[in-house]
C-alpha positions as CSV (number, residue, x, y, z in Angstrom):
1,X,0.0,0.0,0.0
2,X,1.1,3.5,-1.0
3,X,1.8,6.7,1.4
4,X,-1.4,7.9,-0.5
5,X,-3.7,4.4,0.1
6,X,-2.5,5.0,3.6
7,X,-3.2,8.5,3.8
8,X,-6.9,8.1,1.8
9,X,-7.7,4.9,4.1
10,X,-6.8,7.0,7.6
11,X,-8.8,10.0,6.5
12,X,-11.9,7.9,5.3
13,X,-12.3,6.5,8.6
14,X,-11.7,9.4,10.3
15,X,-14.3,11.5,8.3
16,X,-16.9,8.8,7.9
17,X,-19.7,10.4,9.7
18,X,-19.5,14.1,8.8
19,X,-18.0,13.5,5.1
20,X,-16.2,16.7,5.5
21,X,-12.0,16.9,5.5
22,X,-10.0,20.1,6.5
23,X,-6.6,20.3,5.0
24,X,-5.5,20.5,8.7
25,X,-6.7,17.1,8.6
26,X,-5.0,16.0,5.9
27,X,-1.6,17.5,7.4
28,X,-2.5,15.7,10.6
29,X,-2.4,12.4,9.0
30,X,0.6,13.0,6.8
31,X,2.6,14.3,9.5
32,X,6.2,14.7,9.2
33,X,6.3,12.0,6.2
34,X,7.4,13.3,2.9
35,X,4.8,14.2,0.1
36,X,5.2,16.2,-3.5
37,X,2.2,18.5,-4.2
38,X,0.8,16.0,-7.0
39,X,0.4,13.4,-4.1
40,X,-1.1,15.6,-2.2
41,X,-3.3,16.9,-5.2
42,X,-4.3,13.1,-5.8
43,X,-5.4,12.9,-2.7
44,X,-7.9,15.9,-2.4
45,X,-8.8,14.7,-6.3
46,X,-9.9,11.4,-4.8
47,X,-11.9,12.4,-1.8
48,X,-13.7,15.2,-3.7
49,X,-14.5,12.4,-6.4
50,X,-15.7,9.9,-3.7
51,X,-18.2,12.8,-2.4
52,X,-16.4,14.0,0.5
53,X,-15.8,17.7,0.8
54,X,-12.1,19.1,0.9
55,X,-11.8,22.8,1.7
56,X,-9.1,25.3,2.2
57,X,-7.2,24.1,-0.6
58,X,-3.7,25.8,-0.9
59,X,-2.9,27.3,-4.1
60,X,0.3,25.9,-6.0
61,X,2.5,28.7,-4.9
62,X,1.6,27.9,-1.2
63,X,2.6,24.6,-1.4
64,X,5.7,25.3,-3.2
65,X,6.9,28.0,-0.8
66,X,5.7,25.7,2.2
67,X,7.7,22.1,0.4
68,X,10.9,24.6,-0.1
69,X,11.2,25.7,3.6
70,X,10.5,22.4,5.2
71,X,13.5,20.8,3.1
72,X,15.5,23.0,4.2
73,X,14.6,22.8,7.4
74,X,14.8,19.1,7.2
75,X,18.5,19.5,5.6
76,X,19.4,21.9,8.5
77,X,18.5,19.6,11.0
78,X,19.8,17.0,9.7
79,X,23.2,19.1,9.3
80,X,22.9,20.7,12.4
81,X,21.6,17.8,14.8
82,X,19.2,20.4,15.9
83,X,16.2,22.1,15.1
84,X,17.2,24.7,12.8
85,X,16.0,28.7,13.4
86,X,13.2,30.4,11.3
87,X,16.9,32.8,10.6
88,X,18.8,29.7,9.0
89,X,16.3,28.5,7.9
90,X,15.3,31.8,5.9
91,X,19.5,32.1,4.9
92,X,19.6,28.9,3.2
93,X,15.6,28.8,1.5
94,X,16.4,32.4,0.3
95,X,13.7,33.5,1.7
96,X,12.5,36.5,4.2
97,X,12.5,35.8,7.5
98,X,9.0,36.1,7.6
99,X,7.3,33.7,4.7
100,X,9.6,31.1,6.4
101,X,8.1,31.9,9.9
102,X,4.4,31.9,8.2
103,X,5.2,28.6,6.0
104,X,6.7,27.2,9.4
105,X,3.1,27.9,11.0
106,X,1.1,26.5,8.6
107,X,3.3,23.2,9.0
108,X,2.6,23.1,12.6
109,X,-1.3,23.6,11.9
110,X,-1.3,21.1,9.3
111,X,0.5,18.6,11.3
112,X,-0.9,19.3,14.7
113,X,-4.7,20.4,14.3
114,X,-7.1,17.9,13.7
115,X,-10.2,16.1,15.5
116,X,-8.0,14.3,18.2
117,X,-6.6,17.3,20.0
């Protein structure tokens, strides 16, 4: 089974009764596991197509800016053996200090909102 089959099956279940997914919820259930914006794409594709609806859909630019600072911030850590700052992380994604601290918080929504918290 695929990252996505996992993904789709988890988010079925959860979503059974109310037929309604958040992207928060769909972060939550990803988590810290790598995904490219088609997989994610396939996977609000399918959903919408099974009936279920999918809202607060990030545009392509979101998701690219958001994918571009969380490698980096993967790299740095991985570099560093620490949590990286929103400061190195902005010096090596070439970015401004504060789209990496916005993408940064919409990576902690994504991954820690969600109906068990």
């Amino acid at each position: 089974m695929s990252l996505v089959d996992d993904v789709l099956a988890a988010l079925r279940q959860r979503h059974a009764t109310t037929q309604r997914i958040d992207l928060n919820d769909i972060g939550e259930v990803i988590g810290l596991q790598a995904v490219s914006y088609e997989e994610v794409e396939e996977i609000i594709t399918t959903l919408e197509a099974e009936g279920l609806r999918v809202e607060q859909i990030p545009t392509a630019h979101e998701m690219g800016l958001l994918q571009r600072v969380l490698a980096h911030a993967r790299r740095l850590r991985s570099e560093l053996k620490r949590n990286p700052s929103v400061e190195e992380i902005s010096a090596g994604a070439e970015l401004p200090v504060f789209v990496v601290r916005r993408a940064l918080e919409n990576a902690h929504t994504l991954g820690e909102n969600g109906p068990t918290k």
